[in-house]
C-alpha positions as CSV (number, residue, x, y, z in Angstrom):
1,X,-23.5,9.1,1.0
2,X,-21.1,8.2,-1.8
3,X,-18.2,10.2,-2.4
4,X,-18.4,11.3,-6.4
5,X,-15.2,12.1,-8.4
6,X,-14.5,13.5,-11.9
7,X,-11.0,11.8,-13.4
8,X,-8.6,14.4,-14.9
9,X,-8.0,14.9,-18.9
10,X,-6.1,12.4,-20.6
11,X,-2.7,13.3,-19.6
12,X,-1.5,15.0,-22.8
13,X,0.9,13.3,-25.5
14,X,3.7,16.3,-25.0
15,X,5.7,15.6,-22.5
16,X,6.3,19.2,-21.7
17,X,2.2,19.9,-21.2
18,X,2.1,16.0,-19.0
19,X,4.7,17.7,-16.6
20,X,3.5,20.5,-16.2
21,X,-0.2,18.9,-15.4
22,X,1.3,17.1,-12.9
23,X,3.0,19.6,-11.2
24,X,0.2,21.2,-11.0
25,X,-1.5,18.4,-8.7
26,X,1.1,17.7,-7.2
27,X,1.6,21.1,-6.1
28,X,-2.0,21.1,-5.0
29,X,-1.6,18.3,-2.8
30,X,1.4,19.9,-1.4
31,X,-0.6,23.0,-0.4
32,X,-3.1,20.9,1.1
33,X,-1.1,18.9,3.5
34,X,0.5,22.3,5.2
35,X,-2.8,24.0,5.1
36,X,-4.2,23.3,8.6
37,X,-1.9,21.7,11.4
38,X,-2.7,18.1,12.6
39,X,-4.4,16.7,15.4
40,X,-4.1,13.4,17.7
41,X,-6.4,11.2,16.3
42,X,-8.5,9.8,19.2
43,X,-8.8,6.0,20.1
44,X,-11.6,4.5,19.0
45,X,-13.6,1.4,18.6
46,X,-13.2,0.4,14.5
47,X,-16.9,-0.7,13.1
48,X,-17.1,-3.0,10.1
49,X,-18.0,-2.8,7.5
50,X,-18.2,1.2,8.0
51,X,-14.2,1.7,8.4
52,X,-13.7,-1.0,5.2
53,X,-15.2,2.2,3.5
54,X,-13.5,5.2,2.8
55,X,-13.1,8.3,5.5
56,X,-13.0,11.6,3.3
57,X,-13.1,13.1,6.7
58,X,-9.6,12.9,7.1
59,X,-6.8,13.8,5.1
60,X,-4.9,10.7,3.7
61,X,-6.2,7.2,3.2
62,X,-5.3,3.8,1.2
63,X,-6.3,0.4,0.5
64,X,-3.4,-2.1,-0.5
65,X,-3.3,-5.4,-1.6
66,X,0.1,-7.5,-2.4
67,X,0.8,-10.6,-2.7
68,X,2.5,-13.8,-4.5
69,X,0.9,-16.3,-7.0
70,X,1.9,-19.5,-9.0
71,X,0.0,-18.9,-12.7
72,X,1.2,-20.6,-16.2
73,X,3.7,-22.5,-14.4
74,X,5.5,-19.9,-13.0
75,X,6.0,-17.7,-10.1
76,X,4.5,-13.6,-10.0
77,X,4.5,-11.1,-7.3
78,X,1.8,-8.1,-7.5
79,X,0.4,-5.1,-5.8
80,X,-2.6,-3.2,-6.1
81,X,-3.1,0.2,-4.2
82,X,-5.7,2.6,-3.7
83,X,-5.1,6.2,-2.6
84,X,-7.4,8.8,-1.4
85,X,-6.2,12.6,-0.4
86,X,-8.0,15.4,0.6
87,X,-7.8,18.6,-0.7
88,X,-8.0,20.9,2.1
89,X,-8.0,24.5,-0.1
90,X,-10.6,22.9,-2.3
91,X,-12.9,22.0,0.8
92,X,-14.4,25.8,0.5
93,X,-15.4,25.9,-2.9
94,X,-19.1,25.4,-4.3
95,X,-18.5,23.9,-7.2
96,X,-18.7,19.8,-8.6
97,X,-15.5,20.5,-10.0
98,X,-13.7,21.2,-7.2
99,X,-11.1,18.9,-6.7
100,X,-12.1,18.2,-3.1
101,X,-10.7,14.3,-3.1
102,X,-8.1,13.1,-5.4
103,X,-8.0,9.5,-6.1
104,X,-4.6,7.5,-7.1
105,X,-4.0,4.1,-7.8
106,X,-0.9,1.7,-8.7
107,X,-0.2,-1.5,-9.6
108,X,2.2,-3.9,-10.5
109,X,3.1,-7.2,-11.4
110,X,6.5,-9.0,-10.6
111,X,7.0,-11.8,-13.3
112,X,10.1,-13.8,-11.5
113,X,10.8,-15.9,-14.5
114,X,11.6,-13.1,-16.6
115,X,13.0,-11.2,-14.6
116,X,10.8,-7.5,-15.4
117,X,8.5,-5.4,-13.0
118,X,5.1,-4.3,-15.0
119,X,3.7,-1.5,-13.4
120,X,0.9,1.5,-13.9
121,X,-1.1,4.0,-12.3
122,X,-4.5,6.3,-12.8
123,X,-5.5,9.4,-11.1
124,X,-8.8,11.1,-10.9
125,X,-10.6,13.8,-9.1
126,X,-14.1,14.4,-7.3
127,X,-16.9,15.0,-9.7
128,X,-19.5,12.7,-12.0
129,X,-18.9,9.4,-10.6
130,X,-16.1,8.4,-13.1
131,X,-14.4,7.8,-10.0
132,X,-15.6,7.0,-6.3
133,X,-14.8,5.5,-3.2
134,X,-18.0,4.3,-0.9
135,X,-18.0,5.2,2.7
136,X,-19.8,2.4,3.8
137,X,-17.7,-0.7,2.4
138,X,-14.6,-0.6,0.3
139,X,-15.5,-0.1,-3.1
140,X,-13.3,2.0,-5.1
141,X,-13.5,2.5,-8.7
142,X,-11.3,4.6,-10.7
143,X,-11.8,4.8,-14.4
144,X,-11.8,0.9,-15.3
145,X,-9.7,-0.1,-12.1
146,X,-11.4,-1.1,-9.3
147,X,-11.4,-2.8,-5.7
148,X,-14.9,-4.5,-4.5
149,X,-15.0,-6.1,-1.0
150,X,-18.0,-8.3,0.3
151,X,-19.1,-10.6,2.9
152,X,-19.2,-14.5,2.1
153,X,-22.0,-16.0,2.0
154,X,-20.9,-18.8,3.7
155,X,-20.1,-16.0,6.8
156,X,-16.7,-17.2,7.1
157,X,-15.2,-13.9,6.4
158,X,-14.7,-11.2,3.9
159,X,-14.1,-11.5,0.1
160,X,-12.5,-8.9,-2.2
161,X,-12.0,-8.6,-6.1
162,X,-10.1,-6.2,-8.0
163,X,-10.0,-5.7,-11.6
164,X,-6.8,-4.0,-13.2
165,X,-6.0,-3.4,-16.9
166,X,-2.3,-1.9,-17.6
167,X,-1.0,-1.3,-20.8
168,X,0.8,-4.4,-20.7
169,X,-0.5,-6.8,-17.9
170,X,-4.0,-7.2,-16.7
171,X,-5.3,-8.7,-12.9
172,X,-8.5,-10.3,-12.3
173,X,-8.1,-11.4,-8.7
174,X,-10.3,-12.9,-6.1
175,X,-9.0,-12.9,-2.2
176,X,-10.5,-14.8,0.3
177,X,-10.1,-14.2,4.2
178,X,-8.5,-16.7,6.0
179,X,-8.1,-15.1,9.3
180,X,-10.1,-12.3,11.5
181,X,-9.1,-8.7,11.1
182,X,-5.9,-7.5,12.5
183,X,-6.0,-4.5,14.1
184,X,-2.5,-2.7,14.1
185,X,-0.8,-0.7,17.1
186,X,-3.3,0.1,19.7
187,X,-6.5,-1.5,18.9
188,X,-6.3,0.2,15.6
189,X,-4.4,3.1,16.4
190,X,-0.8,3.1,15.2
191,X,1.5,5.6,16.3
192,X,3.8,6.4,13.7
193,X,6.4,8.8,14.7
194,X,7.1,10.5,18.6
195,X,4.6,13.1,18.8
196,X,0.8,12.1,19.0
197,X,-0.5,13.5,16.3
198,X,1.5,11.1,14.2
199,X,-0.7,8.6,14.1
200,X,-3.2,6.7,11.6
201,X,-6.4,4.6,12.2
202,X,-4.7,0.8,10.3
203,X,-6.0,-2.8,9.9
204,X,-4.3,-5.4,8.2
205,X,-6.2,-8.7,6.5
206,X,-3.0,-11.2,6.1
207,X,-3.2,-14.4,4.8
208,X,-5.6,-14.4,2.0
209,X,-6.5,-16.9,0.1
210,X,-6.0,-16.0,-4.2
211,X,-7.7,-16.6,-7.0
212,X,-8.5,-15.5,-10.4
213,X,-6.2,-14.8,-13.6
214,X,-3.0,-12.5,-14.8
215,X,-2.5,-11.6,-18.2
216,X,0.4,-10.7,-20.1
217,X,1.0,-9.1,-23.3
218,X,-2.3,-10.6,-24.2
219,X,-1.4,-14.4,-22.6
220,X,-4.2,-15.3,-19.6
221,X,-3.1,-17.4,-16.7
222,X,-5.7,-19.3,-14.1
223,X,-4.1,-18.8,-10.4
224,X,-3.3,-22.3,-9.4
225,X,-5.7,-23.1,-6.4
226,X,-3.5,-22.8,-3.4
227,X,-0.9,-21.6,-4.8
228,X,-0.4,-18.0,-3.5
229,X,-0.9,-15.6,-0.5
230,X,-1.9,-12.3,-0.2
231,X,-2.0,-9.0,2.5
232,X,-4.2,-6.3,2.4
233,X,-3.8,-3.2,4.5
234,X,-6.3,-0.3,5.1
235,X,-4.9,2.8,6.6
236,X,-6.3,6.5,6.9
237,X,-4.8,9.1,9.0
238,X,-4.6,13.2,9.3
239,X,-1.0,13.3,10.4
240,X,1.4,14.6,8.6
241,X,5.2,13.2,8.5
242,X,7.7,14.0,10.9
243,X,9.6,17.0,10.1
244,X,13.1,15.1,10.0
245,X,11.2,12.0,8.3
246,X,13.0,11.2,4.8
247,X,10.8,8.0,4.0
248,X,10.0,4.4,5.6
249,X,10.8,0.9,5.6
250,X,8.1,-2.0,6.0
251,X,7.0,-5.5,5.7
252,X,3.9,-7.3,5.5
253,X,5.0,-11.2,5.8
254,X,2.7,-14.2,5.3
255,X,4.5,-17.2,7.0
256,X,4.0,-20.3,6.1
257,X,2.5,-21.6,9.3
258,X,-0.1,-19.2,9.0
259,X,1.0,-16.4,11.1
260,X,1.6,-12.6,10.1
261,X,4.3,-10.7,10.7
262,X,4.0,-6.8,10.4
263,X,7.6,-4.4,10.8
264,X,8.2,-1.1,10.0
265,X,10.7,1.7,10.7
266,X,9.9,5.6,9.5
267,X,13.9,6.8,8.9
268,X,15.6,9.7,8.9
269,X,18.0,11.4,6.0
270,X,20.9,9.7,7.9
271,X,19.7,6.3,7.6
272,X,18.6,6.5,11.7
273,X,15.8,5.0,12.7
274,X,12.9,7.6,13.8
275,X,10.5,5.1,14.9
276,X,9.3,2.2,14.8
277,X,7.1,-0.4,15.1
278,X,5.3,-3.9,14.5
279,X,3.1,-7.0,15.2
280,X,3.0,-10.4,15.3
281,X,-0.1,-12.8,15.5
282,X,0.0,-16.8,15.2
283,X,-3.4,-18.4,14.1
284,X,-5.9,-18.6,16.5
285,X,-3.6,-16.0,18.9
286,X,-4.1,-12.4,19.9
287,X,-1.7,-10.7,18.3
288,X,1.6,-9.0,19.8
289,X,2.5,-5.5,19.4
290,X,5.9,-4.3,18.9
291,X,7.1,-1.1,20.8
292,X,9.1,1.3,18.8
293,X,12.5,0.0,20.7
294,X,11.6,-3.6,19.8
295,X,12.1,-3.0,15.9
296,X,15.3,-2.8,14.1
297,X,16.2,-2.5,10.8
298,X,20.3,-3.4,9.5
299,X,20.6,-3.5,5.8
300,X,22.7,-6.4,4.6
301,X,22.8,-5.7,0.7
302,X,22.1,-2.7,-1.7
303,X,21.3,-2.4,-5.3
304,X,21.9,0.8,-7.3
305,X,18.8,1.9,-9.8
306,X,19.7,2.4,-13.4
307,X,16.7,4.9,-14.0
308,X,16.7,6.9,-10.7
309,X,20.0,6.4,-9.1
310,X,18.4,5.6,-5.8
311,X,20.3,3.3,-3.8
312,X,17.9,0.5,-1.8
313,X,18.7,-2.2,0.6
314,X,17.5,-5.3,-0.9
315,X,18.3,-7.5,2.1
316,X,17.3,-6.6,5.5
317,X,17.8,-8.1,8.8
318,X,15.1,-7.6,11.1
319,X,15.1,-7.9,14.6
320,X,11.6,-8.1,16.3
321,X,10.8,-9.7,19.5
322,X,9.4,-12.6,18.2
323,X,12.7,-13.1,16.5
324,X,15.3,-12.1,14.0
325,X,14.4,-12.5,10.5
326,X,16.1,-12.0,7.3
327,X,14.2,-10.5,4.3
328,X,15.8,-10.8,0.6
329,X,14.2,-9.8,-2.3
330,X,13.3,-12.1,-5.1
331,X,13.9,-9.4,-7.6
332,X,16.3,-6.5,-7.0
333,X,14.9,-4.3,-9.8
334,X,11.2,-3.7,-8.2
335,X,11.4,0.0,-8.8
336,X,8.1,2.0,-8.9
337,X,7.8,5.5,-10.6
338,X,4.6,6.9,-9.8
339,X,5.7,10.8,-10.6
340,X,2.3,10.9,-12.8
341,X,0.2,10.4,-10.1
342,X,1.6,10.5,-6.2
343,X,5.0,11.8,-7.4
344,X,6.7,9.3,-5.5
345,X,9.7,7.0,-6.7
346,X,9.9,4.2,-4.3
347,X,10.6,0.5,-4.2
348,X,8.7,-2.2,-3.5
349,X,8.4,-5.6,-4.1
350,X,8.3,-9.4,-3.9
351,X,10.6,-10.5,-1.0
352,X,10.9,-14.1,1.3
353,X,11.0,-14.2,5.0
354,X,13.9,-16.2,6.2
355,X,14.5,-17.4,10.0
356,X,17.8,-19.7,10.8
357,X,18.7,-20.7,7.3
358,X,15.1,-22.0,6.3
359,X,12.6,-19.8,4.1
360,X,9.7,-19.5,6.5
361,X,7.5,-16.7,4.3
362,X,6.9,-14.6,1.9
363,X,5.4,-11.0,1.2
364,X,6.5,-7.5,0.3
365,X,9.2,-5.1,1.3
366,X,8.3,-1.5,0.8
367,X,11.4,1.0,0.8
368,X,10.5,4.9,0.0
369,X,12.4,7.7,0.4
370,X,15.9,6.7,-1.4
371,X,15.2,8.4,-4.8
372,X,13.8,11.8,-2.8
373,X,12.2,12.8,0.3
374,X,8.7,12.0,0.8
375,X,6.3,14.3,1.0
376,X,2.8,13.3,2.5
């Protein structure tokens, strides 16, 4: 069974009629989330490539991709992201235009050299096949975006391909796995705040190999063969946020000697850490799982947005129990504004993994809830 989606209108040119749209999703979305209370997702056994597909079964799910690349002589950071929520007061309805699944997706491009974050973002809704996400692999499409994963035929693994065109930057990128699956928290199950029903099914596939091109304002770039990284995460949960929850912290590092490093902290509106969590694997090694007391987060420097007036820590020190870690970013202004599609305003971005004085890795630092609460 493929889930079938309709995209919305064009958003419209008036800025007064775009806001107003998007209100109104968002304030769909908002009524879904509090419609029905959570429950504790039970442990189970994750199947591939079933749970590479989509679960519309549940209420919130996404597929996210980031990662660093050396193109045209130069160094870029990007992101690609996939959302899926589910309507729960449009799950009654007989009609194929209920918006019973809503689709989102971002992307961005950090160009280091000159100094700029591109980014955009599509939404769409369930109807037509304009836009879908398969429950049996990933394979998400969404207008002329789109995230394809298949097996290699060489059976070494998984390969994915997305295909992004923004108004500015394009990415045509390959990603080859490297590694086996890593299954986050408890064998898949990753707590995410105190109480049980805080939880999400999440698997993470770190150290991919990249290929393919960027393009800028019309200028394509080959990839340089071996000379990027990338980390995709899959995640799909019916939880909803703690109640004091204001936003999260997290990184997804690629180390140089080929091990992964996960950390993450969900933080209250004081800047107190909620929860927490994590995990480590070297190659070849099962990997270790962080406890929520094993994790902290001390911000060492802060950088003021122009646009939103959110204040973020740019450098973090980390402390994990494999270590302690410093994570700076390699460009301060990595400011997303998705308010036309999720509504969030959040930071993330390009960022190097640093252990005694020596740069050790690279990934991406993820920072939301500075700008405003965040609503899931």
């Amino acid at each position: 069974m493929r889930m079938r989606q309709l995209m919305f209108p064009p958003l419209p040119a008036d800025p007064t009629r775009r806001k107003a749209l998007v209100l109104g999703m968002a304030g769909a979305m908002g009524t879904a989330a509090w419609s029905s209370a959570a429950h504790a997702l039970p442990p189970r056994t994750l199947a591939f490539p079933r749970d590479h597909g989509s679960h519309p079964e549940l209420r919130t799910e996404w597929w996210y991709i980031t990662g660093y690349a050396l193109a045209g002589g130069r160094g870029w950071g990007f992101q690609v992201t996939f959302f899926r929520s589910r309507v729960d007061t449009a799950q009654g309805i007989q009609s194929a235009f209920a918006a019973k699944q809503l689709l989102f997706a971002h992307a961005a491009l950090t160009d280091l050299k000159g100094l700029r974050l591109h980014h955009d973002q599509r939404i769409a809704r369930a109807g037509f096949g304009v836009a879908q996400a398969s429950e049996a692999d990933t394979a998400i499409r969404l207008q002329d975006w789109s995230l394809v994963r298949s097996d290699r035929s060489d059976g070494q693994g998984g390969h994915y391909a997305a295909r992004i065109q923004g108004e500015h930057f394009g990415l045509q990128l390959e990603f080859d796995a490297t590694q086996p699956v890593l299954l986050q928290g408890r064998e898949g199950l990753s707590r995410k705040g105190p109480e049980s029903t805080q939880a999400s099914y999440y698997y993470s596939q770190p150290q991919l190999a990249v290929g393919g091109t960027i393009v800028l304002d019309g200028k394509r770039m080959a990839i340089d063969p071996g000379g990027g990284r990338a980390w995709m995460d899959h995640e799909w949960s019916e939880a909803l946020l703690h109640p004091e929850a204001q936003g999260w912290d997290w990184i997804g590092m690629n180390l140089l000697d080929g091990s992964a490093l996960t950390a993450f902290r969900l933080r209250r509106a004081d800047g107190s850490a909620l929860w927490a969590g994590g995990s480590f694997r070297a190659p070849g090694q099962v990997a270790r799982v962080f406890d929520a007391t094993e994790v902290a987060f001390t911000p060492e420097r802060w950088w003021t947005s122009a646009v939103s007036g959110a204040r973020y820590p740019v450098q973090w020190r980390v402390q994990t129990p494999v270590g302690v870690f410093l994570v700076r970013s390699l460009l301060d202004n990595q400011e997303l504004d998705s308010s036309a599609s999720t509504g969030a305003i959040y930071w993330e971005g390009l960022s190097e993994l640093v252990r005694e004085g020596t740069v050790v890795g690279k990934g991406y630092l993820e920072m939301t809830g500075y700008a405003r609460a965040l609503k899931l």
